[in-house]
C-alpha positions in Angstrom: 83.1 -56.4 -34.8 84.7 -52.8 -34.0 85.4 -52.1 -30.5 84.3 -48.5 -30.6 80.7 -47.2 -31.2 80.1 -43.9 -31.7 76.4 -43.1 -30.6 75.1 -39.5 -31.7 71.7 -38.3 -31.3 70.6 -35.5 -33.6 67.1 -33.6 -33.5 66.7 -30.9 -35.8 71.0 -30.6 -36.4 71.2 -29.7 -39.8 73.2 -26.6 -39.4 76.0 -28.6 -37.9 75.2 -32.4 -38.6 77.9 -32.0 -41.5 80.3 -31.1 -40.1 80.1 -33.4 -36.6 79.7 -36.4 -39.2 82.9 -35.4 -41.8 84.8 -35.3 -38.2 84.2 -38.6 -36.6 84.5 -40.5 -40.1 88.3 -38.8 -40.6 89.4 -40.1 -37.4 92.6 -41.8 -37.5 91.1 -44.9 -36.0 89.1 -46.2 -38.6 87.4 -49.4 -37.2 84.4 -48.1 -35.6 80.4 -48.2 -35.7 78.7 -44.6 -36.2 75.5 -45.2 -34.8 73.0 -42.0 -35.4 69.9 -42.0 -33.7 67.5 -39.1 -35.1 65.2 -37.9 -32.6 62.5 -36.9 -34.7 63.9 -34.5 -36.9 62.1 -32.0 -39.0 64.6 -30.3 -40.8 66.7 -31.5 -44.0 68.7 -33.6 -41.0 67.6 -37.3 -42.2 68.1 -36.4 -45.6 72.0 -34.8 -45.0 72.6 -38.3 -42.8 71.4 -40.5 -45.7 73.9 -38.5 -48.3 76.5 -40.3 -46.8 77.7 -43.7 -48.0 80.2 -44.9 -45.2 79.0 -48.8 -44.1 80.1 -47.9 -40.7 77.0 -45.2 -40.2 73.7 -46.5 -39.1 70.8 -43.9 -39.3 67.6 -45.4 -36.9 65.3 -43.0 -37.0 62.6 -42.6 -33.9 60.2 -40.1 -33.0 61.3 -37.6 -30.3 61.8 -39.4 -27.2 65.3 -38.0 -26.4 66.3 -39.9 -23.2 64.5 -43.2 -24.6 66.1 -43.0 -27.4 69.6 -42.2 -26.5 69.1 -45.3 -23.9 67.7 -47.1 -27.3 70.8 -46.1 -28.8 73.5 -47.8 -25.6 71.3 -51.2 -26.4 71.6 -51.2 -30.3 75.6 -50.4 -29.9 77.5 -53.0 -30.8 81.0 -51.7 -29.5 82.6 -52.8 -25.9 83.1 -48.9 -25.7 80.6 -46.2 -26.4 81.9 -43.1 -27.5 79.0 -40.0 -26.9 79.4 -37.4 -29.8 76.8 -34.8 -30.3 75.7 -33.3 -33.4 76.8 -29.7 -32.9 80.4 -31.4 -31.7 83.1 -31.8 -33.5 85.9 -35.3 -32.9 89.5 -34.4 -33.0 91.0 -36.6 -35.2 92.9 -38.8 -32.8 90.2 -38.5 -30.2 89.3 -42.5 -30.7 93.0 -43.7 -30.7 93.5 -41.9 -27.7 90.9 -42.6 -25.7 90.7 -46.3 -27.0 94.4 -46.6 -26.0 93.9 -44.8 -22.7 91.2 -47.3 -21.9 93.1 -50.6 -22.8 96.0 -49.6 -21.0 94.0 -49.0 -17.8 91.2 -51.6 -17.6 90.0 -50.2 -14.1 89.0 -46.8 -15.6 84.8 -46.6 -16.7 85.0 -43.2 -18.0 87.3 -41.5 -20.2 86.8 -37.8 -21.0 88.9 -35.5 -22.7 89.7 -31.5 -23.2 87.4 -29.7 -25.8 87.3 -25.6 -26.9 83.7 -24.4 -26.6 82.6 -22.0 -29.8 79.7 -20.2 -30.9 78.5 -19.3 -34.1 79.7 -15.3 -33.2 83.1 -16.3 -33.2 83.4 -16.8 -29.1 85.8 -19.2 -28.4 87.3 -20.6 -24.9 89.3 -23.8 -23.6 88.2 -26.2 -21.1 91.2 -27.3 -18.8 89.4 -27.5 -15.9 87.9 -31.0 -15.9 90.0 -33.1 -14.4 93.1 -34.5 -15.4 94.8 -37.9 -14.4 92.3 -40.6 -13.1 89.7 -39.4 -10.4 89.8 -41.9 -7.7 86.7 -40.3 -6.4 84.2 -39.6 -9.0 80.8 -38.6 -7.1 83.3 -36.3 -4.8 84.6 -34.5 -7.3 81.2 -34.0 -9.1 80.1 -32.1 -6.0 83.6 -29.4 -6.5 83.2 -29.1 -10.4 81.4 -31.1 -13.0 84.4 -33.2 -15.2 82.1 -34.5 -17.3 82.3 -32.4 -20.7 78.8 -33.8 -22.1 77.3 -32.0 -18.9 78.9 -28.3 -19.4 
């Protein structure tokens, strides 16, 4: 059983679905579940998920419920750590080594986050550095400076 599940919810993605999929299945950590919950899609986005014929993706397709199904999603995982990939994002290759080292080395942490670049389809580009670095101590405190948590920004 892989440690790692990816969970990504897609509704209507198929501009980007492509490549957020090509990305988490070249990571350099290969033992992982890609669990893909579509959230009612009406676009060619079902149809671009089923192309693919990797074992470790697992399309369940539900009728838009976003929330329900993204908490659908956490029950159907299968992997002792839940990596959240959306389908306009794209994985660094070593983002699951990393982070699944990171974690195993520190067994007190809950949450491990990481540094992303934000773009846009005109070509705008900027780093995030500002999220935290080391381990936060005092999670809820800090939320009320800055949010840390990249799937928030």
């Amino acid at each position: 059983m892989p440690e790692i599940t990816v969970l990504m919810p897609v509704r209507n993605g198929e501009k980007y679905i492509k490549n957020a999929i090509d990305s988490v299945l070249n990571q350099t950590l290969t033992d992982f579940e890609f669990l893909i919950i579509d959230d009612g899609s009406t676009d060619r986005t079902v149809k671009i998920i089923q192309d693919y014929a990797d074992e470790r993706i697992h399309l369940v397709k539900r009728k838009h419920q976003f929330i329900q199904n993204l908490n659908e999603g956490l029950q159907l995982a299968s992997g002792a750590y839940i990596a959240r990939m959306d389908a306009d994002d794209i994985m660094h290759t070593e983002r699951l080594r990393i982070q699944l080292k990171r974690m195993k080395k520190n067994p007190d942490i809950t949450v491990c986050g990481t540094w992303a670049k934000i773009f846009s389809d005109k070509g705008n580009e900027r780093k995030i550095s500002h999220l935290g670095y080391g381990i936060i101590h005092e999670p809820v405190l800090e939320l009320l400076k800055y949010n840390m948590l990249l799937h928030l920004v």
